[in-house]
N, C-alpha and C positions, 0 to 999 in steps of 0.2 A: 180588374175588378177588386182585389184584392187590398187596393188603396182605401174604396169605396166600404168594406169590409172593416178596415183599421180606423175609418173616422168615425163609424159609429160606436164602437168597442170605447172609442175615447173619450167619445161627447157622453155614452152613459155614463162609463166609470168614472170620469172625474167629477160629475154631478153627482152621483151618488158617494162617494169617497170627501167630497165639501159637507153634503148632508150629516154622513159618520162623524167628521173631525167637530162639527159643531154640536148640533143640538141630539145629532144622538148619542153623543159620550155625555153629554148633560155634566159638565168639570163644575157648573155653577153650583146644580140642585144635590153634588154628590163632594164635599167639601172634603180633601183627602185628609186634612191637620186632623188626631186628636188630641183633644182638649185635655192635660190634667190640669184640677185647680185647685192648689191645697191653700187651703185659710191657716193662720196663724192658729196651731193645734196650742192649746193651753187645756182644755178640758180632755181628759182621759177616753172620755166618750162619742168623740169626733166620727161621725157617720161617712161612707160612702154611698153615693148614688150615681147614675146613668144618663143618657142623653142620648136622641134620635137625630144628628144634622138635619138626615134627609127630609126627615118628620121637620123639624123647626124650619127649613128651609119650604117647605111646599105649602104649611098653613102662616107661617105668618104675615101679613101684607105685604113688610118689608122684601119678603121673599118671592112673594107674588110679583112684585112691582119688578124686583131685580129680572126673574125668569120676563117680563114684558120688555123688558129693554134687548136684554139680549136676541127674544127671540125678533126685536126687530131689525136689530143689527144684520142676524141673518138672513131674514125675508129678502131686505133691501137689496142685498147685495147677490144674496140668487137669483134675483129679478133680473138684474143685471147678466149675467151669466147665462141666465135660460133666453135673453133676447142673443148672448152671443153665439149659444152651442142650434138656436135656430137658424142664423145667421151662415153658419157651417152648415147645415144638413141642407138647408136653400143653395148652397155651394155643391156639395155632393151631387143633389138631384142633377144642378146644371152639368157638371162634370161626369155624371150617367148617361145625360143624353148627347153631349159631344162623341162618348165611345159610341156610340150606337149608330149617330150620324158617319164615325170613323173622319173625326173630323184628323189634320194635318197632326205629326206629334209634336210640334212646337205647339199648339195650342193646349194641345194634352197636359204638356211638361207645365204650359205658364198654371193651369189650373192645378196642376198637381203642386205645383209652390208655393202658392195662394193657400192649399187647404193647409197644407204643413205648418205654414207663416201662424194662418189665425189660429189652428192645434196649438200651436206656438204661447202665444197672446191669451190665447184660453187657459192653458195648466199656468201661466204666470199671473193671471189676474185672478184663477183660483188660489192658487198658495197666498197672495200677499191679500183676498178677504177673508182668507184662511186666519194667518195670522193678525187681522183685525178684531177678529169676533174671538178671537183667544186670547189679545190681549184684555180686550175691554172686558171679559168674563175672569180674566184673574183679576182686575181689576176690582170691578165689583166682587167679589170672592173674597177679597181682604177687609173688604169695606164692613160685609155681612160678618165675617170672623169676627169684627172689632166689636159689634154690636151683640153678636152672640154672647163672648166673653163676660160682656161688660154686665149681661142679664145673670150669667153663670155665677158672677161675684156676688152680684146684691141676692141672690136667693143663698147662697153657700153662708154670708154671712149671718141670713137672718134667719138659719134654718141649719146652722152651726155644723155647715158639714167640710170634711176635712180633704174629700178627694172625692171631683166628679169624673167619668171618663163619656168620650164618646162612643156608641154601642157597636158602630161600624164604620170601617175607616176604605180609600179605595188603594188597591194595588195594583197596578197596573191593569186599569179600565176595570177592575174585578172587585165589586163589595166584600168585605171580607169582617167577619164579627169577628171584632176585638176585646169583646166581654163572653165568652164559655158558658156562663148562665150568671143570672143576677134575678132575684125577687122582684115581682113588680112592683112590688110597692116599694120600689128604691128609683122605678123609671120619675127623672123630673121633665121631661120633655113636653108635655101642656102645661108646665108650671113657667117654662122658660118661653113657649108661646105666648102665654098670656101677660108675662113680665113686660116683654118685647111690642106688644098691641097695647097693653096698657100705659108706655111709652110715649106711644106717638110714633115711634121707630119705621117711619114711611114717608 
């Protein structure tokens, strides 16, 4: 029984441990880089202001759309996974009722290499849509950076400011404020929303 015991301990934890590595660490919606951007300082008077990723990340379309794609990447492919990790427990049940019949142990053993084989097949097709869905999220993640940036400059120039930063940056899976305190009226992060929507940037 104690077999019986180890397949399920597997089939949850690496379902739930694919769910973690994806959409619960959310790498997309919590953008680790920050941003400085200094404009050509020529005026004595050069302002600093602030910026929210995770804020520009969650309202602007662009953002929207990016969080869509990813989370379909994932869907898809736990789908996949939850027909295999049933696929196993459909296997278990049979191999509970062999013990119970006390059927021969050669029949035991062949099921007991069966479950091991697909455990097997199951933690290898988790890691490699593991690193599917992490690649296409750094991915996209660069793509948004560039577009973030590119909003950061045209407001920096025409709002002559000399150094914007980002408010929080992630360290290992941990949010972490990288700005101690700042005025809010220096936050430009619905400035850089509406830069980015008013774009087209989607």
């Amino acid at each position: 029984m104690a077999l019986n015991k180890q397949v399920k301990t597997n089939i949850k934890r690496m379902d739930e441990s694919f769910y973690e590595e994806t959409l619960m660490k959310k790498p997309l919606l919590t953008v680790a880089a920050i941003f400085l951007f200094v404009v050509s300082v020529h005026a004595s008077d050069g302002k600093i202001a602030y910026f929210d990723m995770q804020t520009v990340f969650n309202k602007t379309i662009l953002g929207k759309k990016y969080q869509g794609i990813v989370l379909g990447y994932y869907q898809s492919r736990k789908k996949i996974l939850d027909m295999d990790a049933d696929e196993i427990q459909k296997l278990q049940e049979d191999y509970n009722k062999q013990k119970q019949a006390k059927l021969i142990d050669p029949a035991q053993r062949e099921m007991e290499d069966t479950l091991k084989r697909k455990i097997t097949e199951f933690e290898k097709t988790r890691a490699e849509f593991s690193n599917e869905v992490s690649k296409k999220n750094e991915e996209l993640s660069n793509e948004f950076n560039q577009h973030v940036l590119a909003a950061i400059k045209d407001i920096a120039k025409r709002e002559n400011l000399s150094l914007i930063l980002n408010r929080t940056i992630n360290i290992s899976k941990v949010q972490v404020q990288s700005v101690a305190y700042a005025d809010k009226n220096l936050d430009i992060t619905d400035k850089i929303i509406d830069e980015m929507d008013k774009k087209g940037e989607f």
